[in-house]
PQR file of N, CA, C, O and H, with PARSE charges and radii, in Angstrom:
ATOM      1  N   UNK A   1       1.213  -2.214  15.155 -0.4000 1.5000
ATOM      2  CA  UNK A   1       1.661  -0.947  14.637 -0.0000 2.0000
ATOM      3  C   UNK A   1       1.076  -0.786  13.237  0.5500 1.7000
ATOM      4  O   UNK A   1       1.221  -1.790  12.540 -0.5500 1.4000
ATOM      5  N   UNK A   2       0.632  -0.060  12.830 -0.4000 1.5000
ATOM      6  CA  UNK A   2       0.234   0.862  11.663 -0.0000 2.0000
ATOM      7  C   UNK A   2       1.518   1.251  11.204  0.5500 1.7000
ATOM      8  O   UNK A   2       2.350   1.914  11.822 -0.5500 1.4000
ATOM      9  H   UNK A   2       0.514   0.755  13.397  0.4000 1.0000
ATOM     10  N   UNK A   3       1.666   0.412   9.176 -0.4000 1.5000
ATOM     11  CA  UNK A   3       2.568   1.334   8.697 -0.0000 2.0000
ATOM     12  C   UNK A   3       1.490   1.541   7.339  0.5500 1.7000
ATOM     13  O   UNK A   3       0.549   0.897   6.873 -0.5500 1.4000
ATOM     14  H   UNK A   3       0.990  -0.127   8.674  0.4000 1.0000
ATOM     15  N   UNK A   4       2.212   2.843   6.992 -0.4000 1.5000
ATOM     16  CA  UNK A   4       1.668   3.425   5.685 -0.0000 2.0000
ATOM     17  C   UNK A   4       2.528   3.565   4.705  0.5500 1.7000
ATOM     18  O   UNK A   4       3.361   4.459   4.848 -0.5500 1.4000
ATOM     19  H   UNK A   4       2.976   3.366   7.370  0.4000 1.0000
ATOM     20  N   UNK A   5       2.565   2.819   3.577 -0.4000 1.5000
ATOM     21  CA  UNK A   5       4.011   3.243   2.596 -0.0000 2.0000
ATOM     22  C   UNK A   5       3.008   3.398   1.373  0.5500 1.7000
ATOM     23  O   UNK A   5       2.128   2.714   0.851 -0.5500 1.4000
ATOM     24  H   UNK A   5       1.888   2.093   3.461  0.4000 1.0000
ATOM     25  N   UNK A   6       3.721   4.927   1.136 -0.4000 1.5000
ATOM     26  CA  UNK A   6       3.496   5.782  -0.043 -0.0000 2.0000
ATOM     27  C   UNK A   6       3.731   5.444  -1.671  0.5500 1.7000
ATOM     28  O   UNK A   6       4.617   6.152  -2.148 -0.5500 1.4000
ATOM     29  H   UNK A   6       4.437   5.483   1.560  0.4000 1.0000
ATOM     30  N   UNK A   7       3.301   4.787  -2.339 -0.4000 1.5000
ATOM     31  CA  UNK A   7       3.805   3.699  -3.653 -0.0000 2.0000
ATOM     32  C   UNK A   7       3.582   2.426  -3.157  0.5500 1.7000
ATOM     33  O   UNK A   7       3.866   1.863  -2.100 -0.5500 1.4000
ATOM     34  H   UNK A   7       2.581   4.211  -1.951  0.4000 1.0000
ATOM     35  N   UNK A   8       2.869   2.032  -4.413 -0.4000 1.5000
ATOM     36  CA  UNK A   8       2.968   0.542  -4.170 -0.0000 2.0000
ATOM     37  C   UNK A   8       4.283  -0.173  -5.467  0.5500 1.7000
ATOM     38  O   UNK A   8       4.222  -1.348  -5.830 -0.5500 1.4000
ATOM     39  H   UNK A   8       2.638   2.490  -5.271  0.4000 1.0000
ATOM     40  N   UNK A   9       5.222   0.678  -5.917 -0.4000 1.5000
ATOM     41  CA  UNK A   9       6.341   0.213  -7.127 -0.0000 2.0000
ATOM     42  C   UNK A   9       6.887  -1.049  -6.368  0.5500 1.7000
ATOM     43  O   UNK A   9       6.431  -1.429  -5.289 -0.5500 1.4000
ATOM     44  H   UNK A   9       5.271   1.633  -5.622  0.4000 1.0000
ATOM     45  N   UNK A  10       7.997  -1.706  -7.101 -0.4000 1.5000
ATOM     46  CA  UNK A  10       8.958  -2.565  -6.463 -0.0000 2.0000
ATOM     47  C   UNK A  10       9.169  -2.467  -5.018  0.5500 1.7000
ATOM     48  O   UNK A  10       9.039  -3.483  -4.335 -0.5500 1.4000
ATOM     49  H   UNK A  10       8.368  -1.398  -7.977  0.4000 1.0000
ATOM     50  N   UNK A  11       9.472  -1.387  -4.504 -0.4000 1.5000
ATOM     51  CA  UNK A  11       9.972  -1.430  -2.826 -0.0000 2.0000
ATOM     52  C   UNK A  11       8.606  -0.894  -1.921  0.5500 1.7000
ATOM     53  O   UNK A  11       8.611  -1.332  -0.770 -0.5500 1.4000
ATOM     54  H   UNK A  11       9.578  -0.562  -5.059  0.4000 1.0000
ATOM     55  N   UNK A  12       7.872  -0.339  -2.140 -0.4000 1.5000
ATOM     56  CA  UNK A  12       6.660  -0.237  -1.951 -0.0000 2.0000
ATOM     57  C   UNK A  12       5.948  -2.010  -1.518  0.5500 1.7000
ATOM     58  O   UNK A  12       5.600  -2.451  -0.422 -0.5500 1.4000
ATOM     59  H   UNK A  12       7.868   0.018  -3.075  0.4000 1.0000
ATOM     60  N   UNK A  13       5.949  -2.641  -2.829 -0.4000 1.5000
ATOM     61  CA  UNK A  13       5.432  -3.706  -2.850 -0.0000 2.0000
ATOM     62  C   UNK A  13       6.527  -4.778  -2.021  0.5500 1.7000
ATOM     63  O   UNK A  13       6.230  -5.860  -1.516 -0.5500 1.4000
ATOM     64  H   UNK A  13       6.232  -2.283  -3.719  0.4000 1.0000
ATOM     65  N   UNK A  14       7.410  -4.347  -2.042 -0.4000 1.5000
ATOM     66  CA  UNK A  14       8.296  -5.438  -0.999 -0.0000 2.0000
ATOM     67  C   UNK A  14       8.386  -5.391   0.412  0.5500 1.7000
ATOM     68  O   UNK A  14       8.638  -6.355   1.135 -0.5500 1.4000
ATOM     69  H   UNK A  14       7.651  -3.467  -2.452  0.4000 1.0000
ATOM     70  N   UNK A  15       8.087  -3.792   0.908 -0.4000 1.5000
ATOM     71  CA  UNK A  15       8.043  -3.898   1.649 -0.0000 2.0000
ATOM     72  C   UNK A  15       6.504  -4.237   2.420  0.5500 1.7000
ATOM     73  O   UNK A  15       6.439  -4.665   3.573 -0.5500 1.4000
ATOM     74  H   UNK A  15       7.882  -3.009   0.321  0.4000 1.0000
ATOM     75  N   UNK A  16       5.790  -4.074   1.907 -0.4000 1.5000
ATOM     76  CA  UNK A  16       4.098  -4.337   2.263 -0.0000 2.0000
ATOM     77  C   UNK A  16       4.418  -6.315   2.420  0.5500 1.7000
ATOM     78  O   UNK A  16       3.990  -7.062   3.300 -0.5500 1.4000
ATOM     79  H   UNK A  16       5.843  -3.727   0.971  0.4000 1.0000
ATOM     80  N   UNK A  17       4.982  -6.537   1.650 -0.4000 1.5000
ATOM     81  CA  UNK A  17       5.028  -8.209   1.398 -0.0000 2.0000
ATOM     82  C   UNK A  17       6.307  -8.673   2.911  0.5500 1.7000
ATOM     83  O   UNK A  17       6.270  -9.859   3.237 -0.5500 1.4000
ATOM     84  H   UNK A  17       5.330  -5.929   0.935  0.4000 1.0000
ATOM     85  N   UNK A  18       7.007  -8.035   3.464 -0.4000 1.5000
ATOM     86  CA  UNK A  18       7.562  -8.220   4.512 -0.0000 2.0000
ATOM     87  C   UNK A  18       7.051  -7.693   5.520  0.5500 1.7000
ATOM     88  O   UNK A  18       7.392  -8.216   6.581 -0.5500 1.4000
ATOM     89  H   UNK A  18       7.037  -7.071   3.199  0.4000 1.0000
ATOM     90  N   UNK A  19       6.221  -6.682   5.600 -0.4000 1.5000
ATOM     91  CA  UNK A  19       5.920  -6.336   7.177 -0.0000 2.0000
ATOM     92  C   UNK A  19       3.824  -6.332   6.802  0.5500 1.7000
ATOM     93  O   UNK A  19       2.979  -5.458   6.992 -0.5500 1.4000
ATOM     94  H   UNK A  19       5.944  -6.257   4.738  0.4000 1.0000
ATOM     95  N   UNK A  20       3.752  -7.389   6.375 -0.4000 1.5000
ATOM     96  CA  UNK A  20       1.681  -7.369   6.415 -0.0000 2.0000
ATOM     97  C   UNK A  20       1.788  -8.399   7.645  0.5500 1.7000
ATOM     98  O   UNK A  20       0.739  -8.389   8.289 -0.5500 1.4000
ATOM     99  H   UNK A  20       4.438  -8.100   6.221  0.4000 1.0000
ATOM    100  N   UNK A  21       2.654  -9.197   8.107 -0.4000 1.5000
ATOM    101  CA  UNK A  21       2.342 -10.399   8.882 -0.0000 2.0000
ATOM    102  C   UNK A  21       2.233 -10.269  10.146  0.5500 1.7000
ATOM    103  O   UNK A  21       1.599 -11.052  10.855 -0.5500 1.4000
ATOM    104  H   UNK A  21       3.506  -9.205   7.584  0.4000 1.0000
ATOM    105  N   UNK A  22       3.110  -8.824  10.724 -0.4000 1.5000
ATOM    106  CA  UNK A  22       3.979  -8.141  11.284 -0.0000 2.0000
ATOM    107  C   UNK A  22       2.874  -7.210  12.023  0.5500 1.7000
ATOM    108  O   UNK A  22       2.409  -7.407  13.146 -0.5500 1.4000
ATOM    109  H   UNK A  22       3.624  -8.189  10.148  0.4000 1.0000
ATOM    110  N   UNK A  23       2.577  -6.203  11.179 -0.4000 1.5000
ATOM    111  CA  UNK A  23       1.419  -5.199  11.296 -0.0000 2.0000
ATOM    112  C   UNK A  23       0.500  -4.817   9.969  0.5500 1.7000
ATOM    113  O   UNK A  23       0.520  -5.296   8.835 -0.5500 1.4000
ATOM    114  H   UNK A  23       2.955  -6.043  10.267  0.4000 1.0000
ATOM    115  N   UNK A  24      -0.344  -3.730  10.571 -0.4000 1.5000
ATOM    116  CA  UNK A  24      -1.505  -3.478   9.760 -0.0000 2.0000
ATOM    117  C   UNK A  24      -0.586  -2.486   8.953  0.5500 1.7000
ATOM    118  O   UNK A  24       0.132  -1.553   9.312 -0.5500 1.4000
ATOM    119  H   UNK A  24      -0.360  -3.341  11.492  0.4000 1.0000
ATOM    120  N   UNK A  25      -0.892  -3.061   7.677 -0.4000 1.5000
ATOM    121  CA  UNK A  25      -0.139  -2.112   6.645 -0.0000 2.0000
ATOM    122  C   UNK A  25      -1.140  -1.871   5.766  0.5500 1.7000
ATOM    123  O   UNK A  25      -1.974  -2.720   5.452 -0.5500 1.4000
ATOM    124  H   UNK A  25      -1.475  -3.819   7.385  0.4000 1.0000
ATOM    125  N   UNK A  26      -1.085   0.062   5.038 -0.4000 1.5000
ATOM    126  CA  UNK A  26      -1.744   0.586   3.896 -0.0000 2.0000
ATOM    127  C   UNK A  26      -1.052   1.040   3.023  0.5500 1.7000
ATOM    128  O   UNK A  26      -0.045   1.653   3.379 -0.5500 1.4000
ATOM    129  H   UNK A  26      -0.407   0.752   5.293  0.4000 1.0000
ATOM    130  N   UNK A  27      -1.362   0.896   1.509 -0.4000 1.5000
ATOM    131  CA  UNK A  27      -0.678   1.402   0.664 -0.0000 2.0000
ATOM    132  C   UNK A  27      -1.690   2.445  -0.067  0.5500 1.7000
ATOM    133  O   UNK A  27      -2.873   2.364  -0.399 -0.5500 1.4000
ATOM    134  H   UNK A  27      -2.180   0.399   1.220  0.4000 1.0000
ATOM    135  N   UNK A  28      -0.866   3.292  -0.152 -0.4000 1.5000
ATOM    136  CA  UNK A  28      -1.169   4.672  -0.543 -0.0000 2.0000
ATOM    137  C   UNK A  28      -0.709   4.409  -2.364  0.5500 1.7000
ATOM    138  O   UNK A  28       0.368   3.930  -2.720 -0.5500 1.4000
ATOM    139  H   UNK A  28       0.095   3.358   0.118  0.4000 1.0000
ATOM    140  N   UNK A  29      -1.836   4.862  -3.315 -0.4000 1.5000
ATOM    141  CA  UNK A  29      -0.880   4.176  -5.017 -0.0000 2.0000
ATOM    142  C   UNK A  29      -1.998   5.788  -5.608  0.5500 1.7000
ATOM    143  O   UNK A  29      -2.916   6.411  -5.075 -0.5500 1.4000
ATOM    144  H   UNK A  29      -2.711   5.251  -3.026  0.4000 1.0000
ATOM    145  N   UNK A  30      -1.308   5.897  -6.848 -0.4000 1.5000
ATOM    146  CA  UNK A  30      -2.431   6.369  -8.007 -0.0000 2.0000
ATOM    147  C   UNK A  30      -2.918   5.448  -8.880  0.5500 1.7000
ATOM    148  O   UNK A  30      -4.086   5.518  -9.262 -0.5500 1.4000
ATOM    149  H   UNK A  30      -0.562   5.391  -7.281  0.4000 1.0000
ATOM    150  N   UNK A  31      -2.273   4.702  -9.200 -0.4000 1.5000
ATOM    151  CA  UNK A  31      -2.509   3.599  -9.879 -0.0000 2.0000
ATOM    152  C   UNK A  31      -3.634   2.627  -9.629  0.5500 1.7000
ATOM    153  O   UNK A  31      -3.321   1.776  -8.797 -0.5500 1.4000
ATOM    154  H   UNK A  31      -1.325   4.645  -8.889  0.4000 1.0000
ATOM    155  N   UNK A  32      -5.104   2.485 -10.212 -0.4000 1.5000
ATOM    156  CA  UNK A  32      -6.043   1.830  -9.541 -0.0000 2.0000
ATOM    157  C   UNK A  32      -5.620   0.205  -9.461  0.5500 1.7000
ATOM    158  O   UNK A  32      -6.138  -0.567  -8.654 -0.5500 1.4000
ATOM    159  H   UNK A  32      -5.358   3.176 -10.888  0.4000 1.0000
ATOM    160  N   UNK A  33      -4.630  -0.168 -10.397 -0.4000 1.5000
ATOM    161  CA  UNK A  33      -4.421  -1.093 -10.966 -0.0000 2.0000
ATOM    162  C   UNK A  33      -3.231  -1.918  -9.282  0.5500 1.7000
ATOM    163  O   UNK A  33      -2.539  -2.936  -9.301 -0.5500 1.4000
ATOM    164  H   UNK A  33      -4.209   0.460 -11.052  0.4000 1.0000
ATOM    165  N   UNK A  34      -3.416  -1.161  -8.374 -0.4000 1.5000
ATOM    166  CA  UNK A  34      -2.537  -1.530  -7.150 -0.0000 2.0000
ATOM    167  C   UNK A  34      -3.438  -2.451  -6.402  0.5500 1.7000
ATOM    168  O   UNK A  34      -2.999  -3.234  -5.560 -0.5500 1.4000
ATOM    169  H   UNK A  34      -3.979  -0.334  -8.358  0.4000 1.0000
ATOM    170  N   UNK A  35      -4.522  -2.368  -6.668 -0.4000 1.5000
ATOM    171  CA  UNK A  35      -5.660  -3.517  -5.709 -0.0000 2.0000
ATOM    172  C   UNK A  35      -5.102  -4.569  -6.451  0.5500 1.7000
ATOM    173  O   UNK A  35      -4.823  -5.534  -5.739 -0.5500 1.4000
ATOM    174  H   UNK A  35      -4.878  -1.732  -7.352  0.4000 1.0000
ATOM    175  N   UNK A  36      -4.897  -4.682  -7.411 -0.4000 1.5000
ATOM    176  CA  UNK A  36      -4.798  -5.898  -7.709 -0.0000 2.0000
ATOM    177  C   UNK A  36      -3.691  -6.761  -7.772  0.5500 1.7000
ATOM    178  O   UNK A  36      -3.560  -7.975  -7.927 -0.5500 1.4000
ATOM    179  H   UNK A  36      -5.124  -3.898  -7.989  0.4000 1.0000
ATOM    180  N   UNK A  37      -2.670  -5.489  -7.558 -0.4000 1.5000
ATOM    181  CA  UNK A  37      -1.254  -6.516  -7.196 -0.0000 2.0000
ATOM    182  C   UNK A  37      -1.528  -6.594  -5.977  0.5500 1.7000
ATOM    183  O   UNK A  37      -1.397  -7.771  -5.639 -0.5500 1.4000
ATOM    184  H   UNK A  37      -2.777  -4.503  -7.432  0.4000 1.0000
ATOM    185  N   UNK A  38      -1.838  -5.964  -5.138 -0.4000 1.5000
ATOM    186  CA  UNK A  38      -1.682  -6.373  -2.890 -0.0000 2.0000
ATOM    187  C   UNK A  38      -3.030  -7.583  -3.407  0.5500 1.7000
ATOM    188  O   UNK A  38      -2.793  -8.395  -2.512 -0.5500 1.4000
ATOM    189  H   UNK A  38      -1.944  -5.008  -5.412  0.4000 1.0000
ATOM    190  N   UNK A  39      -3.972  -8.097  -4.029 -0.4000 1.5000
ATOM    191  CA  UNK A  39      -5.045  -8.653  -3.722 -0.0000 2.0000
ATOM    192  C   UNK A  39      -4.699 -10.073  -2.750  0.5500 1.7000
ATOM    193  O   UNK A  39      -5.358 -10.452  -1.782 -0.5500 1.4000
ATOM    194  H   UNK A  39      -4.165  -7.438  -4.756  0.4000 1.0000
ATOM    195  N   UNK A  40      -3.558 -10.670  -3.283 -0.4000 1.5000
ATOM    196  CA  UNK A  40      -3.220 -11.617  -2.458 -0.0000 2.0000
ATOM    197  C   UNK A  40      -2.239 -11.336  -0.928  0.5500 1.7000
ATOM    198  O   UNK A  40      -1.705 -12.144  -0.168 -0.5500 1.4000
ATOM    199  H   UNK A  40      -3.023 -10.362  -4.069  0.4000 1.0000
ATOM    200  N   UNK A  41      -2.298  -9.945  -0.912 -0.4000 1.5000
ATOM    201  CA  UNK A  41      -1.444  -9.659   0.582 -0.0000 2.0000
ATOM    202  C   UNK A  41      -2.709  -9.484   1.566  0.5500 1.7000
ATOM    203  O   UNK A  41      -3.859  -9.656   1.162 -0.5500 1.4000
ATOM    204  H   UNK A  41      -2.732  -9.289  -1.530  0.4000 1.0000
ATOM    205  N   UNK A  42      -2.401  -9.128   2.883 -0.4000 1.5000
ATOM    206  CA  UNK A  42      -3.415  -8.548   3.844 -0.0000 2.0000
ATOM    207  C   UNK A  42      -2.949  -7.204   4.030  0.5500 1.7000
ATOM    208  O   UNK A  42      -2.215  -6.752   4.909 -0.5500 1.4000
ATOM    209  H   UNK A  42      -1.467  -8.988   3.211  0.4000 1.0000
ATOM    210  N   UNK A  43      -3.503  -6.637   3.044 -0.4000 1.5000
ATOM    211  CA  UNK A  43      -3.169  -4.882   3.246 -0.0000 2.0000
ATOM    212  C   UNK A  43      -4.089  -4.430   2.287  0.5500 1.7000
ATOM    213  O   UNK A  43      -4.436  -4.892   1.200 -0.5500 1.4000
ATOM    214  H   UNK A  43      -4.099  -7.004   2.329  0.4000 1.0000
ATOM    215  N   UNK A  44      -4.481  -3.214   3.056 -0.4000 1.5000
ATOM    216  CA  UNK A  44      -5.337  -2.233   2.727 -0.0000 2.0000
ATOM    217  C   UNK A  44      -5.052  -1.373   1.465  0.5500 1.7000
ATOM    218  O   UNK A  44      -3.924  -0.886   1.549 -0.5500 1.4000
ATOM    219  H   UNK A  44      -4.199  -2.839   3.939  0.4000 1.0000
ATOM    220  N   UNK A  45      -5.732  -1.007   0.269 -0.4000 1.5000
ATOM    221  CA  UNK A  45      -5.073  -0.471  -0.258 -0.0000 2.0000
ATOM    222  C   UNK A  45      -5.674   0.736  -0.961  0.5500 1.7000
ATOM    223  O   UNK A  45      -6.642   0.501  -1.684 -0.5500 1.4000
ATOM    224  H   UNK A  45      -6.648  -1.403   0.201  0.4000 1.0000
ATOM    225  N   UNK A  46      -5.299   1.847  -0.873 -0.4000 1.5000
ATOM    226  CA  UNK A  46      -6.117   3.632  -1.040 -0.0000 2.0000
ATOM    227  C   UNK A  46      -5.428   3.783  -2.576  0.5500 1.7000
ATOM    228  O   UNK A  46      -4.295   3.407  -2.877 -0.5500 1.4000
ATOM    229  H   UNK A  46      -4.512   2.038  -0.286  0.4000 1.0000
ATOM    230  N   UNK A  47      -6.163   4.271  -3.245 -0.4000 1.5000
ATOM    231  CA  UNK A  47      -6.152   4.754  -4.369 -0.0000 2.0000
ATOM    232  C   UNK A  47      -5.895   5.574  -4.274  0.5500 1.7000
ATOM    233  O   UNK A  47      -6.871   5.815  -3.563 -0.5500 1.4000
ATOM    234  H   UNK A  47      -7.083   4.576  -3.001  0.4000 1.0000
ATOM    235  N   UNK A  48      -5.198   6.859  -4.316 -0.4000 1.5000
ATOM    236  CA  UNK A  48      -4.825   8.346  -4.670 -0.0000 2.0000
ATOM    237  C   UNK A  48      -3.801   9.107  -4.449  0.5500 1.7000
ATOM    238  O   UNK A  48      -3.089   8.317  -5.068 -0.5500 1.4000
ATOM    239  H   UNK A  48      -4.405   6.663  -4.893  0.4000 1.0000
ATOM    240  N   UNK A  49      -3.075   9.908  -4.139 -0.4000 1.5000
ATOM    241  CA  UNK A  49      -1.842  10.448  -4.114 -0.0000 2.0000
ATOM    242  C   UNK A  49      -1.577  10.671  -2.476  0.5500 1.7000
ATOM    243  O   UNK A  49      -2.296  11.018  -1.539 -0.5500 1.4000
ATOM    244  H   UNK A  49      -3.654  10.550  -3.636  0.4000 1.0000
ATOM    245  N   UNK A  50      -0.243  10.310  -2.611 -0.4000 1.5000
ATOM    246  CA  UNK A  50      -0.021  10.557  -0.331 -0.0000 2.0000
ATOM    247  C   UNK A  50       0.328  12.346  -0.551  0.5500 1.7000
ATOM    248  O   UNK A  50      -0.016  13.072   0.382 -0.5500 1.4000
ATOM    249  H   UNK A  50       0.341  10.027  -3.372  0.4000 1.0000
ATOM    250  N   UNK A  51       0.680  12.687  -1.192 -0.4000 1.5000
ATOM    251  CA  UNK A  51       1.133  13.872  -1.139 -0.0000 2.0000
ATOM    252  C   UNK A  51      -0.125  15.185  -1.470  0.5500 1.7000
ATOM    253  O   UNK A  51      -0.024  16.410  -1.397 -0.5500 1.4000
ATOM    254  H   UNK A  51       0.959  12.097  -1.950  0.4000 1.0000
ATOM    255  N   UNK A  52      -1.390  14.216  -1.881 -0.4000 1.5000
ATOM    256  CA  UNK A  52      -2.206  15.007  -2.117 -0.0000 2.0000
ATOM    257  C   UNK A  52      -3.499  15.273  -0.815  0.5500 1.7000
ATOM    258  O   UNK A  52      -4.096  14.266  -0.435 -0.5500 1.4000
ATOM    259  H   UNK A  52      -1.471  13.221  -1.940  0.4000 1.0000
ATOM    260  N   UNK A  53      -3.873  16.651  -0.185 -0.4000 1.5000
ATOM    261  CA  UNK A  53      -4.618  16.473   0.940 -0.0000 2.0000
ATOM    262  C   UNK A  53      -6.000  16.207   0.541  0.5500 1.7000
ATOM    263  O   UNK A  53      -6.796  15.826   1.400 -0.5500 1.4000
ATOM    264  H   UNK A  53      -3.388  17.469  -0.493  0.4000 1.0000
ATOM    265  N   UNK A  54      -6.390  16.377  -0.748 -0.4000 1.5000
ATOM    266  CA  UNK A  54      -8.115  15.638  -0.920 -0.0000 2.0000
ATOM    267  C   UNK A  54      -7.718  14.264  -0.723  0.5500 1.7000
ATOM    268  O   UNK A  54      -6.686  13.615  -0.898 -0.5500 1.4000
ATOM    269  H   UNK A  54      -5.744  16.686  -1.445  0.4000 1.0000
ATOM    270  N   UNK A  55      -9.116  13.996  -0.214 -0.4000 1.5000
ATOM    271  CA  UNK A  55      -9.231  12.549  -0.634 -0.0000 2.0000
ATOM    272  C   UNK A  55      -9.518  11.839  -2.094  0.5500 1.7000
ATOM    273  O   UNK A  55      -9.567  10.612  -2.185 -0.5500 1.4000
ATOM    274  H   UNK A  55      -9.954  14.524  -0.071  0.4000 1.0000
TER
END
């Protein structure tokens, strides 16, 4: 299963850290500085706003 959670903050990041083992998880951040907290998870991680439709 594919999950996508929107923020990578505290629960963002907790939950990516409980369900990467599980399934393919992406985190959606503005913050470029989010690659580098998931760097040690197995999850994908998009730079830019979920709420925004550009890429």
């Amino acid at each position: 299963m594919y999950i996508v959670i929107a923020g990578g903050g505290e629960v963002g990041g907790e939950l990516a850290r409980t369900l990467e083992k599980a399934h393919e998880v992406v985190v959606i951040d503005r913050n470029p500085q989010a690659k580098e907290r998931f760097a040690s998870l197995d999850v994908k991680v998009v730079v830019g706003g979920a709420t925004d439709p550009t890429p």
